[in-house]
C-alpha positions, 0 to 999 in steps of 0.5 A, a space after each residue: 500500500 503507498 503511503 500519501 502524505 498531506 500536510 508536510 509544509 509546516 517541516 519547511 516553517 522550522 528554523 532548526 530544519 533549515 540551519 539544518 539544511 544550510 550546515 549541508 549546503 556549506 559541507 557541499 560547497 560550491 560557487 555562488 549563484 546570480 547574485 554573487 553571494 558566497 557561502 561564506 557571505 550567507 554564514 557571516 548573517 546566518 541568522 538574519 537569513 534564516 530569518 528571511 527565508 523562514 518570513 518569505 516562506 510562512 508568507 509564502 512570497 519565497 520566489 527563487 532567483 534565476 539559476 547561474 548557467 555554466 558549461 562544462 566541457 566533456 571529455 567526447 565533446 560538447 559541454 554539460 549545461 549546469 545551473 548554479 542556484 543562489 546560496 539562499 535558494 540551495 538553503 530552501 532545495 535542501 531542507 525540502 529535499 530533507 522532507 521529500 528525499 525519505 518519502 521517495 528513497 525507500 521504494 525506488 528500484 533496488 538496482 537503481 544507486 545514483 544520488 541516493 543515500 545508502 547508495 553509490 556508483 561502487 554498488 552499481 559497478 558490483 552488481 553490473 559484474 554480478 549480472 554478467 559473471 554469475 548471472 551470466 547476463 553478458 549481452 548488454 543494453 548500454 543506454 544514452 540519453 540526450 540532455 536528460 536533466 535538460 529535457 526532463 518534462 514539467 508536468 510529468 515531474 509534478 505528476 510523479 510527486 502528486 503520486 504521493 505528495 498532496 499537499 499543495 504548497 510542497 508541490 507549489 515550491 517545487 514547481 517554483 523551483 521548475 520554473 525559476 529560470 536560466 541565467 545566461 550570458 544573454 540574459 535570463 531565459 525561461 525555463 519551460 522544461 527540465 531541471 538544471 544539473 547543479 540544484 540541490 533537488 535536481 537529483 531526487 527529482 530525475 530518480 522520482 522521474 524515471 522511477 517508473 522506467 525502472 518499475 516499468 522494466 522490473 514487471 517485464 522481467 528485464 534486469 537493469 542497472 542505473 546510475 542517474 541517466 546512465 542505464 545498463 540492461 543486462 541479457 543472456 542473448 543477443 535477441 533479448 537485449 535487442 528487445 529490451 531496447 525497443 521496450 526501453 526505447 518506446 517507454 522512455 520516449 513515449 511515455 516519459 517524452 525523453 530522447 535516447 541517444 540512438 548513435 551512442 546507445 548500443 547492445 554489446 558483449 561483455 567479452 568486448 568490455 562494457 563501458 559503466 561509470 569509468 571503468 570496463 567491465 569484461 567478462 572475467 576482469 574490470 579495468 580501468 577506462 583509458 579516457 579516465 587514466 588519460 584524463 587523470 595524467 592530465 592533472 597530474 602533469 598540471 600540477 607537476 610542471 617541472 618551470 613551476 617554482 613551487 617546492 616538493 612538499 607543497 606539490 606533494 600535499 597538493 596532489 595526495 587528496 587528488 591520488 587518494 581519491 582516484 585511488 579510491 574510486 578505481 580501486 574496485 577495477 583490477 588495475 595492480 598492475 596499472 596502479 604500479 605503472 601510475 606510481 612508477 610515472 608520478 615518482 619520475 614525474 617528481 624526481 623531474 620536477 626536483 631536478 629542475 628545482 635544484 637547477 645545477 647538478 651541484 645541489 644533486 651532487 650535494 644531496 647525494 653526498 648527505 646519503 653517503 652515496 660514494 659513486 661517481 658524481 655525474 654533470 647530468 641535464 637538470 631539466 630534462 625527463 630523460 635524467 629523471 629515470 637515471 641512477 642519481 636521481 633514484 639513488 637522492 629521491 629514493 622511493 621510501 623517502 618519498 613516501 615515506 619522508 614526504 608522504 606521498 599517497 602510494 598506489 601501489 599500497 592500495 588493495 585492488 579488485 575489491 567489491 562492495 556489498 549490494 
């Protein structure tokens, strides 16, 4: 039996509910929105707009600003469009988010893992596997939809709330929220449909939206997996993941008025490799996506540039949550072996960047002297990658001072191939 629920807006009149909601919304950071105010700004007379914001809502004359449209290029190409909201308007999607999010979250599908507590893209990766290895499920349907969160259609955003929400201002505040504009370097824009990637709210609103795709797809016996917009239907043969592409197709078009990417949508084979929230998911390994470790070494080599005056230490510092992090993520691919190729390259790349440091080889001959190193001192080209790979330059910047004396994040201590429970 679903539960309906009624009388939900005297939750947003609570003072505590939205400093609450602020206390999230400065853990999350972020730039601010149109009217240049930061995070900081809305902390330094928190309670003066707390107080605002509880006024205009008991009055119910809340109106939000327009969102602050910025481009994001994509690694294939294009941009994704984000829509920045107001501090004092993420303030308000939040504590709503708050009320609605427990409403919603318990009976959406269970393979259904982005943006929701509990939940995360290492469960969606685990299952995926589980389908194809265990399952036998190798035949997959990798869906792509255009623009989704741009496209996501008004009314039926509101309909799927009304399924369970009735109370009118909830719905109202919402809808406020759907039509508060863009703000683009043009000027403000109207904003008809969608509801733009960045709002606090936009998440809980696409998983509400194609919550009935999931169930859809569940009562016809399909096995899916999605994470936000990108879905996985996973089959036993060629012929069934074709069908499950054409109901797929019909429901989200037809139904849902949303539009599949018909060149990147396609039906592979998990032998090939299936291609899922960066990493490939063979039919007995998961690597790593080269665009990803591409991309990765991009950075890297951004903030290891050998003519930055910056020391070792800070450059170590600096890049250590950056490693962490990819380390992290990627760690659920069986990727040792590339982990140790990444640590062998990020060394190199800092034995370079000291060597230029130091400028002239005295400072390394120097340094060596202090390790006690007894060898034939060699005049060897500062700045040059080649050198950075030489003896010397191990023998002065050995790997366990660098991890150990500079605390370098080490790849090669991560456990790898590791899978999360579902």
């Amino acid at each position: 039996m679903v539960m309906i629920w009624y009388s939900l807006y005297d939750r947003m009149l609570r003072r505590g509910s939205l400093l609450k909601a602020f206390k999230k919304v400065k853990s999350a950071k972020g730039a601010g929105g149109i009217d240049g105010q930061s995070i900081n700004d809305f902390a330094a007379s928190l309670e003066a707009n707390i107080d605002c914001l509880l006024a205009e809502l008991k009055e119910k004359s809340y109106q939000p600003l327009a969102v602050r449209r910025v481009e994001i290029p994509k690694p294939s190409g294009g941009v994704r469009l984000l829509g920045i909201p107001a501090i004092r308007d993420r303030v308000v999607q939040q504590a709503l988010l708050d009320i609605l999010q427990p409403i919603f979250d318990p009976d959406f599908h269970p393979s259904s893992y982005g943006y929701r507590p509990g939940h995360s893209a290492h469960q969606a990766i685990t299952k995926a596997t589980m389908f194809i290895r265990q399952y036998e499920r190798k035949w997959v349907v990798d869906m792509d939809l255009s623009k989704c969160f741009d496209t996501l259609d008004h009314g039926l955003i509101l309909s799927s709330f009304r399924r369970r929400i009735k109370d009118g201002s909830i719905l109202a505040l919402l809808e406020k929220f759907l039509k508060s504009g863009v703000m683009t370097a043009e000027g403000w824009q109207k904003s008809e449909i969608g509801s733009p990637q960045g709002g606090v709210i936009s998440p809980l609103i696409a998983n509400v939206y194609l919550d009935s795709f999931d169930q859809h797809m569940m009562e016809r016996g399909h096995r899916i997996i999605r994470y936000a917009d990108d879905i996985l239907i996973l089959c036993q043969s060629k012929s069934a993941a074709g069908n499950a592409l054409k109901q797929a197709s019909s429901y989200l078009e037809n139904d849902l008025r949303l539009t599949v990417n018909q060149e990147k949508t396609h039906i592979s084979h998990s032998i090939k490799g299936i291609k899922f929230l960066g990493v490939s998911i063979h039919s007995h390994f998961t690597r790593i996506q080269a665009a990803k470790i591409k991309s990765f070494k991009a950075k890297v080599k951004a903030m290891t540039r050998r003519n930055s005056p910056v020391n070792l230490a800070k450059v170590i510092k600096d890049l250590n949550p950056v490693l962490r992090g990819f380390a992290n993520y990627f760690r659920i691919a069986n990727c040792k072996k590339e982990f140790a190729k990444l640590a062998a390259w990020l060394r190199r790349r800092l034995r370079a960047k000291q060597l230029s440091l130091w400028k002239k080889p005295q400072r390394l001959h120097r340094r060596l002297r202090q390790l006690g190193y007894t060898g034939e001192f060699k005049s060897i080209k500062m700045n040059s990658w080649h050198n950075a790979l030489s003896p010397l330059s191990h023998y002065a910047l050995s790997n366990k001072y660098l991890h150990v004396g500079m605390r370098l994040f080490d790849f090669e201590a991560v456990d790898t191939g590791t899978s999360v429970s579902v």
